[in-house]
PAVEX-395162 format. One record per residue (C-alpha): x, y, z; residue in one letter. Coordinates in steps of 0.1 Angstrom, whole numbers, padded with zeros to 4 digits, always signed. Layout:
BEGIN
XYZA ...
//
This chain:
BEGIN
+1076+0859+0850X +1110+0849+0848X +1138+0857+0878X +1173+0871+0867X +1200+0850+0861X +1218+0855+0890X +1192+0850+0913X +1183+0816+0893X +1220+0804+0904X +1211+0808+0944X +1177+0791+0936X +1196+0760+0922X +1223+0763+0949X +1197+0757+0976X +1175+0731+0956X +1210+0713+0955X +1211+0715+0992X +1176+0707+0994X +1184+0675+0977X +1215+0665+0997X +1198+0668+1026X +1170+0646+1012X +1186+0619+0995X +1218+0619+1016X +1191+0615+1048X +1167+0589+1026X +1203+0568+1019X +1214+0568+1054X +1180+0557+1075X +1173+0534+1047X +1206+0515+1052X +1211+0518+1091X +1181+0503+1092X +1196+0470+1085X +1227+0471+1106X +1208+0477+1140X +1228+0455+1165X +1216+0472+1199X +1225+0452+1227X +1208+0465+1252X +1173+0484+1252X +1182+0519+1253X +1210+0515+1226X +1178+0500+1202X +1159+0526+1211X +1184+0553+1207X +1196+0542+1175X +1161+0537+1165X +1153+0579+1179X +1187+0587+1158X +1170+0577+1131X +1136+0597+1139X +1157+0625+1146X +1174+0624+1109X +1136+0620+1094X +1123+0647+1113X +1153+0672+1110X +1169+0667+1079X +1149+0639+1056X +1112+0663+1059X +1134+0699+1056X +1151+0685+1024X +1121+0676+1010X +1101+0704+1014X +1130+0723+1005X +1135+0707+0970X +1092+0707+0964X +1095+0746+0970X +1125+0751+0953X +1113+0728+0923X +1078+0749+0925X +1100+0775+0924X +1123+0767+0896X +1094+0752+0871X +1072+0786+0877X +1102+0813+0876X +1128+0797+0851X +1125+0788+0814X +1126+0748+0822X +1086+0748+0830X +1066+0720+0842X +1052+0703+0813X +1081+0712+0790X +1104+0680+0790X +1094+0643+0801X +1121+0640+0825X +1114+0676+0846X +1078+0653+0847X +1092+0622+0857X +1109+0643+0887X +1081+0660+0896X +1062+0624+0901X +1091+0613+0923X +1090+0642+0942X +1050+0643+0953X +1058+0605+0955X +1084+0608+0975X +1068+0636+1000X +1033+0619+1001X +1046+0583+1010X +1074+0600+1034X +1050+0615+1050X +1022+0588+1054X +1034+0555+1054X +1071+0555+1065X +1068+0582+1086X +1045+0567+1110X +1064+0531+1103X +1094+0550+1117X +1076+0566+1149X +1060+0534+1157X +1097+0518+1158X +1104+0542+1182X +1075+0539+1203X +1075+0507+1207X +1116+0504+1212X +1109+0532+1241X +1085+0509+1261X +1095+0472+1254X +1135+0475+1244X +1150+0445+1230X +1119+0426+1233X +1101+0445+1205X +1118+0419+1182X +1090+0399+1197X +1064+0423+1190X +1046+0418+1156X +1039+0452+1154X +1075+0466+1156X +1088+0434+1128X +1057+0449+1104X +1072+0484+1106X +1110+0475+1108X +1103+0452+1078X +1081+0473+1053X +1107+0510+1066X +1134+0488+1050X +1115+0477+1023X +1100+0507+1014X +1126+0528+1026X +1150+0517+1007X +1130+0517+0973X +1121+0553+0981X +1162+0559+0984X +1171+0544+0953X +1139+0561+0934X +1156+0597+0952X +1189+0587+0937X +1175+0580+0902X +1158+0615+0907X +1198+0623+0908X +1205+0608+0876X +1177+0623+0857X +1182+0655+0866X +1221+0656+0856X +1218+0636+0825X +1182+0649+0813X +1176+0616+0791X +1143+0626+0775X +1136+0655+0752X +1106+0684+0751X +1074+0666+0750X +1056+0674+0715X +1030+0703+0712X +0995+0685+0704X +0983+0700+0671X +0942+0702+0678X 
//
């Protein structure tokens, strides 16, 4: 089943959206992460809930936007899912991208938060807040630049069609 034209155009409108919201969220909590100079406890820990806040409201809806939209757009359009290598390599981001988000540096990012709410400036102490604070950058930030090479792959389509096995 294929979707008219038209209707194809609002489908890549909002996956564009999807994708801002996604990458453009991914790319700011990755990088405020390193520039957090609270000086007093509730300015950590409302920096640190600023951040949650962009996770929660506009890093998760852009991705499940784009993994819908994407479902969307390889089951209703011509492009496919298995028809060119770089429409896979997205696809591998993606799942990567929503799986790890969700697991790892989601719960990294609540447990900032958390602990921030109870022990302030002192959870630069705590080895528990320096493990999460150090692997959300780390991690955080590969996942931002992985996003943004999603970016590039999808504007300059550098692979071709994969080949049709002949059995």
């Amino acid at each position: 089943m294929q979707i008219h034209f038209h209707n194809q155009k609002w489908l890549k409108a909002f996956h564009v959206l999807f994708v801002i919201m996604w990458v453009g969220g991914a790319i700011t909590l990755s990088s405020k992460q390193f520039f957090i100079n609270a000086a007093s406890d509730s300015e950590l820990y409302g920096i640190l809930s600023t951040l949650h806040y962009i996770d929660i409201f506009i890093i998760i809806p852009g991705a499940m936007g784009c993994l819908i939209t994407g479902i969307l757009y390889s089951s209703l359009t011509n492009w496919g899912w298995f028809t060119y290598k770089w429409i896979i390599v997205k696809w591998i981001i993606c799942l990567y991208g929503v799986i790890f988000g969700t697991y790892p540096l989601g719960p990294w990012l609540e447990n900032l938060v958390d602990i921030a709410k109870v022990q302030g400036l002192a959870s630069y102490n705590d080895l528990q807040f320096i493990h999460s604070l150090t692997m959300s950058r780390l991690f955080g930030t590969f996942q931002a630049l992985t996003l943004v090479f999603a970016c590039f792959i999808s504007s300059l389509k550098p692979w071709g069609k994969l080949k049709k096995l002949k059995i």
